[in-house]
N, CA, C and O atoms as a GROMACS GRO file, in nm:
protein
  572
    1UNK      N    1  -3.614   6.754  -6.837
    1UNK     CA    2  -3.566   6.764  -6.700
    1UNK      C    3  -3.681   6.796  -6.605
    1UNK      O    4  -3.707   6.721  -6.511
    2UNK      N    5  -3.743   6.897  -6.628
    2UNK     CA    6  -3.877   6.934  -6.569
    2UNK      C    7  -3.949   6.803  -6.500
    2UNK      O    8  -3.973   6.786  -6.380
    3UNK      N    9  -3.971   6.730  -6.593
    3UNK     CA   10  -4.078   6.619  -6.591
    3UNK      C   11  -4.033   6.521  -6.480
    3UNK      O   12  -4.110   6.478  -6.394
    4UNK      N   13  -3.912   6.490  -6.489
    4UNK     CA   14  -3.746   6.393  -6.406
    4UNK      C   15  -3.806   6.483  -6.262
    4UNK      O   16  -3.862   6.422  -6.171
    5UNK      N   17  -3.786   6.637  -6.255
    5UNK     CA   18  -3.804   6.687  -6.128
    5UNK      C   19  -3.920   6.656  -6.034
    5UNK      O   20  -3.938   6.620  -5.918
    6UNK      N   21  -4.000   6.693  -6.159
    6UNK     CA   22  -4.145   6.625  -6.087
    6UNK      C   23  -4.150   6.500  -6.057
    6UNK      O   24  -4.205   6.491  -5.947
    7UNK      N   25  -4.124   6.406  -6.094
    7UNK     CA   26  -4.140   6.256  -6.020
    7UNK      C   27  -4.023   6.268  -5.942
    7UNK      O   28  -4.001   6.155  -5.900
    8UNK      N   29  -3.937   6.343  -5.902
    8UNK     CA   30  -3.857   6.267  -5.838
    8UNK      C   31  -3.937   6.375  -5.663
    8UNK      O   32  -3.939   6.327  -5.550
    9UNK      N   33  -3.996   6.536  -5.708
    9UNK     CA   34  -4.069   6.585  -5.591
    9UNK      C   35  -4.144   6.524  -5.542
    9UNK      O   36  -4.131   6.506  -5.420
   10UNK      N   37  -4.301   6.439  -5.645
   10UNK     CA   38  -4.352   6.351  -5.616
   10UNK      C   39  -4.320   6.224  -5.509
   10UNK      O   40  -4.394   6.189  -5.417
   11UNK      N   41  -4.179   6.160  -5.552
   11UNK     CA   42  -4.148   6.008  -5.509
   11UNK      C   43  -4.161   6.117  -5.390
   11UNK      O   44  -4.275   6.130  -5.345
   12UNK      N   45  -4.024   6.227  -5.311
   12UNK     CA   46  -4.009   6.238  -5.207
   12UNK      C   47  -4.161   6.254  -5.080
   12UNK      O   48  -4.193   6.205  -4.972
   13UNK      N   49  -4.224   6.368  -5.194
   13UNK     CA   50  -4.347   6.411  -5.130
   13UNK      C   51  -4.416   6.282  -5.029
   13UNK      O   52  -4.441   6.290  -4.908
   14UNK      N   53  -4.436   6.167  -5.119
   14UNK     CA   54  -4.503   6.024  -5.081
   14UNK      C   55  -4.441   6.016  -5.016
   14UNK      O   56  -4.490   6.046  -4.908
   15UNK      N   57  -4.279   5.974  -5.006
   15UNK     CA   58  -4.210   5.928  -4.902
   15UNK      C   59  -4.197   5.984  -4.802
   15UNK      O   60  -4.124   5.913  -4.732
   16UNK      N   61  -4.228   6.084  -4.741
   16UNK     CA   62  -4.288   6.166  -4.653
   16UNK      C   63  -4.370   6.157  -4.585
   16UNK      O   64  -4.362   6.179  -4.464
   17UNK      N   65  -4.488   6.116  -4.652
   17UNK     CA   66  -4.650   6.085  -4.563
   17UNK      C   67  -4.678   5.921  -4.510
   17UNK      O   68  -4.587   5.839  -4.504
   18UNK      N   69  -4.754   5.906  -4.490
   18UNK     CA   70  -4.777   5.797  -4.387
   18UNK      C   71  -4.781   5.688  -4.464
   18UNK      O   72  -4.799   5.577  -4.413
   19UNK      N   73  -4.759   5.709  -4.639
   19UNK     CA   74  -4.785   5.612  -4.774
   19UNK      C   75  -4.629   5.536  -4.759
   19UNK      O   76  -4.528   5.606  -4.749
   20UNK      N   77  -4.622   5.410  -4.759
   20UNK     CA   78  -4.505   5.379  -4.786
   20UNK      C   79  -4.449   5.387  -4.931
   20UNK      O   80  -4.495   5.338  -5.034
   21UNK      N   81  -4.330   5.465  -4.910
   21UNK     CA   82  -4.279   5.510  -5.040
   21UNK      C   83  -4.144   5.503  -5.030
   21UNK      O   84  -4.096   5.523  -4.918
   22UNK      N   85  -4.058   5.475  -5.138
   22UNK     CA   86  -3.919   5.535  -5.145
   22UNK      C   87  -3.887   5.655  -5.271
   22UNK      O   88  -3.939   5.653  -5.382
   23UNK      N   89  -3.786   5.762  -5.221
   23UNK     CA   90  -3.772   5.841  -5.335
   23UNK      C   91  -3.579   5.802  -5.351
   23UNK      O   92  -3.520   5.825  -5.457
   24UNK      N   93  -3.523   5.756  -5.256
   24UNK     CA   94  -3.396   5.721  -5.324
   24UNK      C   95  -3.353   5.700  -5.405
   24UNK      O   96  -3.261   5.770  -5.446
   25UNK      N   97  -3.398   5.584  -5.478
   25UNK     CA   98  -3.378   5.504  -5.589
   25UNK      C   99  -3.407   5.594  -5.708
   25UNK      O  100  -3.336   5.585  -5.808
   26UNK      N  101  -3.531   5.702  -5.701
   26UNK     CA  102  -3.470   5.811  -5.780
   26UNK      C  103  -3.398   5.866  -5.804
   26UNK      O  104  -3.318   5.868  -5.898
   27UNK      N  105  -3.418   5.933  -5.704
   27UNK     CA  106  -3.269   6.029  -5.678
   27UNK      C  107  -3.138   5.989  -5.734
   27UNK      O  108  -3.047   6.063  -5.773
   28UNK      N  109  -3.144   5.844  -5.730
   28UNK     CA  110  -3.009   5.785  -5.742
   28UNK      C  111  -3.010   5.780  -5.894
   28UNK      O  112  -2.910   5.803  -5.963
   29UNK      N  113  -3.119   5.751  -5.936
   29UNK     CA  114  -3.099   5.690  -6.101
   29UNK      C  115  -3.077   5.850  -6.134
   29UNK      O  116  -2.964   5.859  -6.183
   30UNK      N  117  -3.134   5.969  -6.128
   30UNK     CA  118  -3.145   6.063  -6.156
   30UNK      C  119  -3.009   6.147  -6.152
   30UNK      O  120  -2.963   6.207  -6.249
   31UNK      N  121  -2.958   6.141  -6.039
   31UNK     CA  122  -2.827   6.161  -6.029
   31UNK      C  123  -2.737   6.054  -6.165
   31UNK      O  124  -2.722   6.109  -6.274
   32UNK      N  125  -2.702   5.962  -6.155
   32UNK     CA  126  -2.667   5.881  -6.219
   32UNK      C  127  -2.664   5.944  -6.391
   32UNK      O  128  -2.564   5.948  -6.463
   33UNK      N  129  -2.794   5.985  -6.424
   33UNK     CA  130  -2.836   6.028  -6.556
   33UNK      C  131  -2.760   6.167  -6.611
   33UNK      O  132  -2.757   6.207  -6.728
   34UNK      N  133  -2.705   6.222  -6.507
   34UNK     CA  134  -2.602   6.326  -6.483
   34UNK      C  135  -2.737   6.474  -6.474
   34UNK      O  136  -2.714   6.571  -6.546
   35UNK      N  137  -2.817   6.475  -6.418
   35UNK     CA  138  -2.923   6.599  -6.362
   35UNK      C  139  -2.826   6.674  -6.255
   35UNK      O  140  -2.772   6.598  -6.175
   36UNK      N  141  -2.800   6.796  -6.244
   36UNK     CA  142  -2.732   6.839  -6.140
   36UNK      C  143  -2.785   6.847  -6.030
   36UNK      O  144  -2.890   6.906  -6.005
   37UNK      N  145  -2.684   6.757  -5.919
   37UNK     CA  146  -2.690   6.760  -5.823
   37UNK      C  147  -2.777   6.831  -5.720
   37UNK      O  148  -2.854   6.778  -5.640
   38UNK      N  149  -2.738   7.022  -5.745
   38UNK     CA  150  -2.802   7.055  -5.650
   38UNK      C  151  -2.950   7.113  -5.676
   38UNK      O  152  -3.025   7.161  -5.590
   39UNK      N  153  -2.974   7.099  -5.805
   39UNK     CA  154  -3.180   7.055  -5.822
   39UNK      C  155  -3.176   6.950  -5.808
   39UNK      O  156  -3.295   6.942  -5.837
   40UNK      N  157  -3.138   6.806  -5.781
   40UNK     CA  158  -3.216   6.736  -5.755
   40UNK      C  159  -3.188   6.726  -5.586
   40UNK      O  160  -3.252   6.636  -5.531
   41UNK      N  161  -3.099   6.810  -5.498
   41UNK     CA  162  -3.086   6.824  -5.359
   41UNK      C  163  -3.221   6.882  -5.365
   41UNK      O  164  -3.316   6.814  -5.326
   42UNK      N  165  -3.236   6.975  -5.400
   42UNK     CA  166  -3.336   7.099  -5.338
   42UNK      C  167  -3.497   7.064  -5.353
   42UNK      O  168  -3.585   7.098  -5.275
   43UNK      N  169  -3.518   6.950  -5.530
   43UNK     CA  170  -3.606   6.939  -5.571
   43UNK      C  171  -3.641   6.831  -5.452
   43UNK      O  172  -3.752   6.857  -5.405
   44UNK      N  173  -3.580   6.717  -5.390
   44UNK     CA  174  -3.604   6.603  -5.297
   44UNK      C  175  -3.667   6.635  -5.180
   44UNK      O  176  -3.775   6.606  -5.127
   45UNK      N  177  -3.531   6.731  -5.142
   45UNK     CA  178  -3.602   6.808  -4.991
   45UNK      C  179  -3.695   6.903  -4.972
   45UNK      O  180  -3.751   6.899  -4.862
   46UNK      N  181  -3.745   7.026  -5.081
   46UNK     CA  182  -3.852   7.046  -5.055
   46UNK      C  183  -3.982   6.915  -5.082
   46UNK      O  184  -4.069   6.899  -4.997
   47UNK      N  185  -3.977   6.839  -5.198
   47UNK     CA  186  -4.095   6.730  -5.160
   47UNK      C  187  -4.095   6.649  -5.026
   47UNK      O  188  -4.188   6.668  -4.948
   48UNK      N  189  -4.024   6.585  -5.005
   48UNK     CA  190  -4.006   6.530  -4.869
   48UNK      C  191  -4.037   6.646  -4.741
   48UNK      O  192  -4.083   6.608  -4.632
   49UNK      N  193  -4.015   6.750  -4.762
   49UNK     CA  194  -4.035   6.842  -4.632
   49UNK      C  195  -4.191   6.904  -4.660
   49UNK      O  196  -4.256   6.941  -4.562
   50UNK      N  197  -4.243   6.913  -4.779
   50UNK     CA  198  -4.327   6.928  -4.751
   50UNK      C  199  -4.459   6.823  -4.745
   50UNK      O  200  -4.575   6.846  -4.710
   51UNK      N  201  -4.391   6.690  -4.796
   51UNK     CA  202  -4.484   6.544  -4.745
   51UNK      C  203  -4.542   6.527  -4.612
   51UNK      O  204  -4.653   6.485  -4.580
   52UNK      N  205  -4.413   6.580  -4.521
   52UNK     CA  206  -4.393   6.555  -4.389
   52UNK      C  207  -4.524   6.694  -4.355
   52UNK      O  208  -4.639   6.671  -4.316
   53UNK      N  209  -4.484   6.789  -4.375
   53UNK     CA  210  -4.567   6.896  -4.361
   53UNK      C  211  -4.695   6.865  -4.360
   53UNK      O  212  -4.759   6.894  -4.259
   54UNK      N  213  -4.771   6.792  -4.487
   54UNK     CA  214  -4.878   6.724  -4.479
   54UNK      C  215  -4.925   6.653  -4.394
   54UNK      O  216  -5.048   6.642  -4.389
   55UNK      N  217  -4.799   6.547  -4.252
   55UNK     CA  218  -4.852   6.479  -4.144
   55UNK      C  219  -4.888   6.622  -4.056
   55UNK      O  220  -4.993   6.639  -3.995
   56UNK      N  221  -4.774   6.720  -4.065
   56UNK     CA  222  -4.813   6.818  -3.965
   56UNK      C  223  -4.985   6.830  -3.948
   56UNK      O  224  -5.066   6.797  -3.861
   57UNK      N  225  -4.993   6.893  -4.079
   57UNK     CA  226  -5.125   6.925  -4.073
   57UNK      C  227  -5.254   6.814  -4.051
   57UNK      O  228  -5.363   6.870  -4.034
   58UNK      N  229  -5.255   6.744  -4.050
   58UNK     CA  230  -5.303   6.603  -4.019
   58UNK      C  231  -5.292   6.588  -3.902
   58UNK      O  232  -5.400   6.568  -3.844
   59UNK      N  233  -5.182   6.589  -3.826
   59UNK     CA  234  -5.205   6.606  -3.656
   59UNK      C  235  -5.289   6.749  -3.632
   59UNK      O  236  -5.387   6.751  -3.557
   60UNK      N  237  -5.254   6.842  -3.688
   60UNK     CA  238  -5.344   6.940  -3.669
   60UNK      C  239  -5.491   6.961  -3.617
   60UNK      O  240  -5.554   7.025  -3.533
   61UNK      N  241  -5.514   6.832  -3.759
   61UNK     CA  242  -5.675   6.841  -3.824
   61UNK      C  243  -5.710   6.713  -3.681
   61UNK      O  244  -5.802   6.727  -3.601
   62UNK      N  245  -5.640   6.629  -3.680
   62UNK     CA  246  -5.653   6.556  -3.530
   62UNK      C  247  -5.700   6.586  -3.426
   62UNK      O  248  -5.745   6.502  -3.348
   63UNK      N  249  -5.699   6.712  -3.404
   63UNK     CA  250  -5.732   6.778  -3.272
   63UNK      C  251  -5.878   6.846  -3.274
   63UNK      O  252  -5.934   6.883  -3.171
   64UNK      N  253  -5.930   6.858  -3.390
   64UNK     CA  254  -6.039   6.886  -3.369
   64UNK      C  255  -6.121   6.743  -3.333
   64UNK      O  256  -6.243   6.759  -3.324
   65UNK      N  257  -6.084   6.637  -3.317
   65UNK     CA  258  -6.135   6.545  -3.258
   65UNK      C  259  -6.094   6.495  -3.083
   65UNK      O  260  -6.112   6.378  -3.049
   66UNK      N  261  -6.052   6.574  -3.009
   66UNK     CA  262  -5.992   6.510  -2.904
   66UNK      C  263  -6.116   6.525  -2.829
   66UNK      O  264  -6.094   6.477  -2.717
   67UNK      N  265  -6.224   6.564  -2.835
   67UNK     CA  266  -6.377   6.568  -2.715
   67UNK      C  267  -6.424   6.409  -2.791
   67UNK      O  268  -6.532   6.356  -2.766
   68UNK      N  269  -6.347   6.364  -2.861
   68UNK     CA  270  -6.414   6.190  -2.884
   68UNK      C  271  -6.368   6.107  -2.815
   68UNK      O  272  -6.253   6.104  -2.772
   69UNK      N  273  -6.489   5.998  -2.788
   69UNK     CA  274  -6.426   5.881  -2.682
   69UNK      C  275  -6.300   5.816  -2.725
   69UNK      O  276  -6.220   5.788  -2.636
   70UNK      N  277  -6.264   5.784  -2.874
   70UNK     CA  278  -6.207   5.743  -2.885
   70UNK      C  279  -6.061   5.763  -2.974
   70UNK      O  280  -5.994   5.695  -3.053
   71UNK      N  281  -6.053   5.934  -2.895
   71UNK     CA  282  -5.949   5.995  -2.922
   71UNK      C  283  -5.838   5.958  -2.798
   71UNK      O  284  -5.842   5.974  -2.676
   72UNK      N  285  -5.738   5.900  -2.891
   72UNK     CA  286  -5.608   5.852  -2.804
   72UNK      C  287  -5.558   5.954  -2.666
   72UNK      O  288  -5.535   5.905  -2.555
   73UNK      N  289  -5.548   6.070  -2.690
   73UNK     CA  290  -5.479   6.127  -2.567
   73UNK      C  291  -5.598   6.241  -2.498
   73UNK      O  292  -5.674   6.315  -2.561
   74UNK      N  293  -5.580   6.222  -2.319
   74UNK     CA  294  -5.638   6.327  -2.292
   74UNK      C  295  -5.598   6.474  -2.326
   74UNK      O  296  -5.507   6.511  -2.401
   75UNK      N  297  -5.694   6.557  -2.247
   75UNK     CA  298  -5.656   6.699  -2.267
   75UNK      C  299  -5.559   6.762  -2.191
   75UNK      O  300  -5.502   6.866  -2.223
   76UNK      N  301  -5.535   6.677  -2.056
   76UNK     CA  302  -5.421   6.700  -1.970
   76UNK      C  303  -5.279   6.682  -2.057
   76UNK      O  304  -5.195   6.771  -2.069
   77UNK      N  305  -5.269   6.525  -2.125
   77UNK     CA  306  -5.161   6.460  -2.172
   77UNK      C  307  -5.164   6.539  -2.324
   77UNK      O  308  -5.070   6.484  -2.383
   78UNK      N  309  -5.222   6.636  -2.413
   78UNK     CA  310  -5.170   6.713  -2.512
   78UNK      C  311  -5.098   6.875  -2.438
   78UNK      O  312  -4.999   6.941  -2.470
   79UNK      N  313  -5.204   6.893  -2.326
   79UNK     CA  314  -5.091   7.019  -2.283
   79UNK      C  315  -4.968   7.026  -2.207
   79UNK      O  316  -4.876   7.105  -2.229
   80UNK      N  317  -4.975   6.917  -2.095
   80UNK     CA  318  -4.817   6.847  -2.096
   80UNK      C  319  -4.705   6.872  -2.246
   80UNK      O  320  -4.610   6.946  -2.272
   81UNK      N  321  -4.778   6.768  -2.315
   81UNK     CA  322  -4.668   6.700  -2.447
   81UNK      C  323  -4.661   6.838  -2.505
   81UNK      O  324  -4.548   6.861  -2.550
   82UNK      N  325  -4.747   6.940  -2.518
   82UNK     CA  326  -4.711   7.069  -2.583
   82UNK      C  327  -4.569   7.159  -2.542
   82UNK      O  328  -4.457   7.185  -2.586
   83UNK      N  329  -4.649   7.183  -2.438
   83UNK     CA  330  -4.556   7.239  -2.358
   83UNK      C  331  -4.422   7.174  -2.332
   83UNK      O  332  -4.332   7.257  -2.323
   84UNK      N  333  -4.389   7.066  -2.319
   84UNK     CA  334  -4.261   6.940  -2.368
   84UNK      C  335  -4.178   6.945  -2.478
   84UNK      O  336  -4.058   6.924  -2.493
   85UNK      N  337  -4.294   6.988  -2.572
   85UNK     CA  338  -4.212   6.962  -2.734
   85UNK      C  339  -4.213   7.118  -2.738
   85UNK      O  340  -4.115   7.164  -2.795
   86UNK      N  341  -4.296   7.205  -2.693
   86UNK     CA  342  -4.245   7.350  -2.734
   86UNK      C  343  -4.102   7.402  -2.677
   86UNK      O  344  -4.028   7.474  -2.743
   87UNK      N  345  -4.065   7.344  -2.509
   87UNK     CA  346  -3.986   7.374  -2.449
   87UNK      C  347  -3.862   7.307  -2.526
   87UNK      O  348  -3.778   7.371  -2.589
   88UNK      N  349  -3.865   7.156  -2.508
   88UNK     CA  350  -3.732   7.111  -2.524
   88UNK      C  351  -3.740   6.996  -2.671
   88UNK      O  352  -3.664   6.985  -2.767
   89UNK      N  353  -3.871   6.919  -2.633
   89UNK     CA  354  -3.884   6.811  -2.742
   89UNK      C  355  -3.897   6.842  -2.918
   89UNK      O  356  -3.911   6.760  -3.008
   90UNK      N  357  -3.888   6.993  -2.924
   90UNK     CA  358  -3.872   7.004  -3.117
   90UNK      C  359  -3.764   6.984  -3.183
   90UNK      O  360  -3.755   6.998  -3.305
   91UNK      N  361  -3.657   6.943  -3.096
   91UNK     CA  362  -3.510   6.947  -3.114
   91UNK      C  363  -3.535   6.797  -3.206
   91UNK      O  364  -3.514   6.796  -3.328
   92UNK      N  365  -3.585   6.664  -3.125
   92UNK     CA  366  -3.621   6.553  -3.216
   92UNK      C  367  -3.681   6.530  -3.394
   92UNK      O  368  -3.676   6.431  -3.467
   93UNK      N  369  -3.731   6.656  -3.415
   93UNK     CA  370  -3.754   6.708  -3.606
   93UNK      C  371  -3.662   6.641  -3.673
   93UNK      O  372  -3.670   6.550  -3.756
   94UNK      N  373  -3.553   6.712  -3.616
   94UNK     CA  374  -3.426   6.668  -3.739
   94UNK      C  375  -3.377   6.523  -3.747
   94UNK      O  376  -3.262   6.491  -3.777
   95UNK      N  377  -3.490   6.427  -3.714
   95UNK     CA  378  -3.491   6.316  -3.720
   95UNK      C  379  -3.595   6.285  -3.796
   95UNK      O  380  -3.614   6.164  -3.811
   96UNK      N  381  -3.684   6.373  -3.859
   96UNK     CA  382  -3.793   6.332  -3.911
   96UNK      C  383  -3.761   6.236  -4.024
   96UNK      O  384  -3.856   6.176  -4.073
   97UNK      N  385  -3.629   6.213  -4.076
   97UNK     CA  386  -3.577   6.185  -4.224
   97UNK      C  387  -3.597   5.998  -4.208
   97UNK      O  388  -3.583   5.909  -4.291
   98UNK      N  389  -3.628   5.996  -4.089
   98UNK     CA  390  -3.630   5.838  -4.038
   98UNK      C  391  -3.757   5.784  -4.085
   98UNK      O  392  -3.867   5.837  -4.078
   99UNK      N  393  -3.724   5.667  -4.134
   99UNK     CA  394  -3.829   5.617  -4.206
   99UNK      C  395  -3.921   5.530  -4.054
   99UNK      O  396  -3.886   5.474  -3.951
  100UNK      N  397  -4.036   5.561  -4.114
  100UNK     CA  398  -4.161   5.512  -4.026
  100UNK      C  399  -4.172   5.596  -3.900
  100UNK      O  400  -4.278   5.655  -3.881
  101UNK      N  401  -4.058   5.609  -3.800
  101UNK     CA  402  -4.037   5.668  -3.706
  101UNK      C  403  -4.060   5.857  -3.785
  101UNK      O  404  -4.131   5.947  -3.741
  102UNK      N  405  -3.999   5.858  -3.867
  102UNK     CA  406  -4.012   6.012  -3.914
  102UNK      C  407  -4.152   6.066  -3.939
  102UNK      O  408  -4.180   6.186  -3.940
  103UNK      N  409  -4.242   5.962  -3.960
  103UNK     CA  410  -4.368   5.990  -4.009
  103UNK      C  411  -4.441   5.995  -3.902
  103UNK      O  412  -4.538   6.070  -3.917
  104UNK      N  413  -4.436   5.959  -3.826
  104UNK     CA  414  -4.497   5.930  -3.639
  104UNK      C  415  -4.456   6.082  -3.609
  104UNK      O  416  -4.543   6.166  -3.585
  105UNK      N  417  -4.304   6.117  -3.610
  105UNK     CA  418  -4.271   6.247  -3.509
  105UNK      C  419  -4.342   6.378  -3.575
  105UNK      O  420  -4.388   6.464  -3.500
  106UNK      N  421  -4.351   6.397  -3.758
  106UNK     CA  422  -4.408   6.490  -3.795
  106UNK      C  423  -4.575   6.434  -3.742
  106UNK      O  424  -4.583   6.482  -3.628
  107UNK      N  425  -4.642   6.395  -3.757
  107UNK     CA  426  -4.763   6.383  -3.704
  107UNK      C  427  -4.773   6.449  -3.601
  107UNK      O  428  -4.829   6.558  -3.597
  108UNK      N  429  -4.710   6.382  -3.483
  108UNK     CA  430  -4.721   6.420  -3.336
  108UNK      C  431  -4.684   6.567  -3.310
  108UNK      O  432  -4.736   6.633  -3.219
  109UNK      N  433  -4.595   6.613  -3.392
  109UNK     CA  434  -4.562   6.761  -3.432
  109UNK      C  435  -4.680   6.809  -3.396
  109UNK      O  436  -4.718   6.843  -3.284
  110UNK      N  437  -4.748   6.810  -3.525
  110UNK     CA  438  -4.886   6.847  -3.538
  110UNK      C  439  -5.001   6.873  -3.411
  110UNK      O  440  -5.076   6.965  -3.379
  111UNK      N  441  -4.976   6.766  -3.370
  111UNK     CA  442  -5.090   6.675  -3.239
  111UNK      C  443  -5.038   6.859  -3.158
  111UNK      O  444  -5.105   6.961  -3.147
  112UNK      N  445  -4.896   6.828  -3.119
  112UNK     CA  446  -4.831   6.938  -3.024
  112UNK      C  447  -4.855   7.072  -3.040
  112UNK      O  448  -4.873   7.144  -2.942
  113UNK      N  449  -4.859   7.115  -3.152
  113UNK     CA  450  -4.868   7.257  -3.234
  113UNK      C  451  -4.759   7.317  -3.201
  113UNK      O  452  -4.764   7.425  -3.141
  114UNK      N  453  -4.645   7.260  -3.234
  114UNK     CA  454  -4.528   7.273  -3.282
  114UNK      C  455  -4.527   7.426  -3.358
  114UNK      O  456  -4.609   7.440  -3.448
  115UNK      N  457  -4.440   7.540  -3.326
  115UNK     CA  458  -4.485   7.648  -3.424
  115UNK      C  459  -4.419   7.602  -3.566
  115UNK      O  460  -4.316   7.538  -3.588
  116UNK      N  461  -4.506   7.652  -3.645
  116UNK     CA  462  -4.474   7.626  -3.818
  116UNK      C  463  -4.336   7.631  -3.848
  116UNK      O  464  -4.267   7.538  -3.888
  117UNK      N  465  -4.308   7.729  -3.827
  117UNK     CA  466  -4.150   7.769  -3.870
  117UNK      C  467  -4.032   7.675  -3.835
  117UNK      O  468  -3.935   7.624  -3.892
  118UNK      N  469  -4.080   7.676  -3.729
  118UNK     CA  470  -3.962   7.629  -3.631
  118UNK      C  471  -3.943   7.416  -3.714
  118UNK      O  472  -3.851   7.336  -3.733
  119UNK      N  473  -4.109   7.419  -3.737
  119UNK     CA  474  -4.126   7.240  -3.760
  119UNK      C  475  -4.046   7.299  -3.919
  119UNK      O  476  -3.927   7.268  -3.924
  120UNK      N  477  -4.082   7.352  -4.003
  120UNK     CA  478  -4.018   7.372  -4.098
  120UNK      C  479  -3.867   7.355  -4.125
  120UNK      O  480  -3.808   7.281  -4.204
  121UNK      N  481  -3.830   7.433  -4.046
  121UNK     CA  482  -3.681   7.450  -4.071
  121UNK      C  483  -3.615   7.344  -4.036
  121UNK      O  484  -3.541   7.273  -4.105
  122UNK      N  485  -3.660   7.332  -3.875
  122UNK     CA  486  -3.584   7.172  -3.824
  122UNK      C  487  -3.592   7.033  -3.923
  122UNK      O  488  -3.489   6.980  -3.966
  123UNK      N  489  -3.724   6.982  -3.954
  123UNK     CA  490  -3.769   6.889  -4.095
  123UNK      C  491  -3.662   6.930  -4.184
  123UNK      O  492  -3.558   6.866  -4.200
  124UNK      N  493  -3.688   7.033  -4.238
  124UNK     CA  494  -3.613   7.072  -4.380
  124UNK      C  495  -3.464   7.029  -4.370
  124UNK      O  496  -3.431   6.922  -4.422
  125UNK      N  497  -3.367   7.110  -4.304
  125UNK     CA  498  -3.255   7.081  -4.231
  125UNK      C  499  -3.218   6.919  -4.250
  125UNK      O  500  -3.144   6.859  -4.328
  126UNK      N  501  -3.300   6.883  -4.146
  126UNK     CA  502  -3.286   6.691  -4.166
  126UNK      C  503  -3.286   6.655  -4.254
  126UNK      O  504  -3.173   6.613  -4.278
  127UNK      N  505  -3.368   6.635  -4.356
  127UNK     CA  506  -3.428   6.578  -4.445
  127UNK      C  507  -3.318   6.612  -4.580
  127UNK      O  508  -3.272   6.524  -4.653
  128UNK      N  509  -3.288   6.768  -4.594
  128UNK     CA  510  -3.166   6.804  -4.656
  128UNK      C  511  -3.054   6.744  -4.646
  128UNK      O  512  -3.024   6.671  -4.740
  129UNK      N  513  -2.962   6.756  -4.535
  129UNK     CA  514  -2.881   6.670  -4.453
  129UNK      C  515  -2.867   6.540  -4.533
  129UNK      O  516  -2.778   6.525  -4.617
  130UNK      N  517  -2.986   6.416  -4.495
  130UNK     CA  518  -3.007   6.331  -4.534
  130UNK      C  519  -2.990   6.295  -4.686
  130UNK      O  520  -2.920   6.205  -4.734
  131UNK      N  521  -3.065   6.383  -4.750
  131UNK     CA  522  -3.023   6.364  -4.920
  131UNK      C  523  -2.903   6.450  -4.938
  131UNK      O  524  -2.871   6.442  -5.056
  132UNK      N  525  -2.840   6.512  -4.888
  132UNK     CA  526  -2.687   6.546  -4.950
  132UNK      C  527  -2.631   6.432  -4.904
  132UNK      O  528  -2.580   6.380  -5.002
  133UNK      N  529  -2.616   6.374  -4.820
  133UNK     CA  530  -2.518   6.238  -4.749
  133UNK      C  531  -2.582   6.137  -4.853
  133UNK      O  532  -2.523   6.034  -4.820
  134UNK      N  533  -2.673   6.098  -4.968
  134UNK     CA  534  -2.703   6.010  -5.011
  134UNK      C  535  -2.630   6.079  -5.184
  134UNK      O  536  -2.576   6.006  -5.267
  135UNK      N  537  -2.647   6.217  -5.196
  135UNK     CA  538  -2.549   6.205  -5.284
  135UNK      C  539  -2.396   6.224  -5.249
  135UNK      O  540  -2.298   6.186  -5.313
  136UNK      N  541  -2.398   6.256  -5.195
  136UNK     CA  542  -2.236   6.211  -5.107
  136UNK      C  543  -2.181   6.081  -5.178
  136UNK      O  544  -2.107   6.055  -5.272
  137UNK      N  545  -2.251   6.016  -5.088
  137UNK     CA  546  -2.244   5.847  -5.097
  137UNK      C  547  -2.247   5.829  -5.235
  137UNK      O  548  -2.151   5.762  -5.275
  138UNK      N  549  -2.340   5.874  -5.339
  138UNK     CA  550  -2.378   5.818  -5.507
  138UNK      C  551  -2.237   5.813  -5.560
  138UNK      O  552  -2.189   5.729  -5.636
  139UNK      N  553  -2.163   5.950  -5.490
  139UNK     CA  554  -2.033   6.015  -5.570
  139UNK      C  555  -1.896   5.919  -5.552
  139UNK      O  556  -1.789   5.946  -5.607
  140UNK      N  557  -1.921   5.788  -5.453
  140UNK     CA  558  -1.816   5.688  -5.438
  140UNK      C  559  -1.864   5.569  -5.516
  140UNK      O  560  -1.791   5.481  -5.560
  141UNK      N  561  -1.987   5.576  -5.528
  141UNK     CA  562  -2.029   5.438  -5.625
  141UNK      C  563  -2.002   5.425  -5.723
  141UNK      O  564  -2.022   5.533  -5.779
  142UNK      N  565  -1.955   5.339  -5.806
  142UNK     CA  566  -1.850   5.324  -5.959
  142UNK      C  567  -2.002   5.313  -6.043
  142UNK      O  568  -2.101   5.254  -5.999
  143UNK      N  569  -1.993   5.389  -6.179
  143UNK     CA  570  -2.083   5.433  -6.263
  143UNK      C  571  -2.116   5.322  -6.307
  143UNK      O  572  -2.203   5.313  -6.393
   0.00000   0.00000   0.00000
């Protein structure tokens, strides 16, 4: 079982970062194999939340480049967008579970300096959400 957990933290982890990945199809076979449910809820969403975590920090590490010419945003347009996503725009996280689009918003997280916690919980939340509604769903599919 151990081993099942790990590839299936793995698949999510990838599917998380900017790598195109799927961890569903795990999940699903895994479920299927009869693994209980709520390790493979918990085992998915922490990999996936902390994949995403990995763009965080990556927008992070981003910013020590913004005095480059050919760093995308000024210094005006990151303290705007900060102040944007600190005020009202962190609410958009719990969308991170969106493929391609999810990998863009945790980044930009980052870019923002989003406080940790807050990107944590909101990500996590989603991303949780998301894989309980997929075993939801497994639990109507005929074996």
């Amino acid at each position: 079982m151990a081993l099942s957990c790990l590839m299936l933290f793995a698949a999510s982890f990838l599917a998380a970062t900017i790598l195109p990945f799927s961890s569903e199809v795990i999940l699903f076979a895994l479920l299927r194999e009869g693994y209980p449910p709520l390790v493979l809820l918990a085992t998915a969403t922490l990999g996936n939340t902390l994949g995403s975590f990995a763009n965080y920090g990556l927008g992070r590490w981003l910013l020590h480049y913004r005095d480059r010419r050919w760093f995308y945003f000024s210094e005006e347009q990151i303290g705007k967008g900060q102040r944007w996503f600190q005020r009202t725009g962190f609410w958009v996280l719990l969308l991170a579970w969106l493929p391609v689009v999810g990998d863009a918003l945790t980044l930009v997280a980052g870019v923002m300096k989003v406080r940790v916690w807050l990107f944590l919980l909101l990500v996590a939340l989603g991303k949780g959400l998301r894989y309980l509604s997929i075993l939801t769903l497994s639990s109507w599919w005929p074996m």
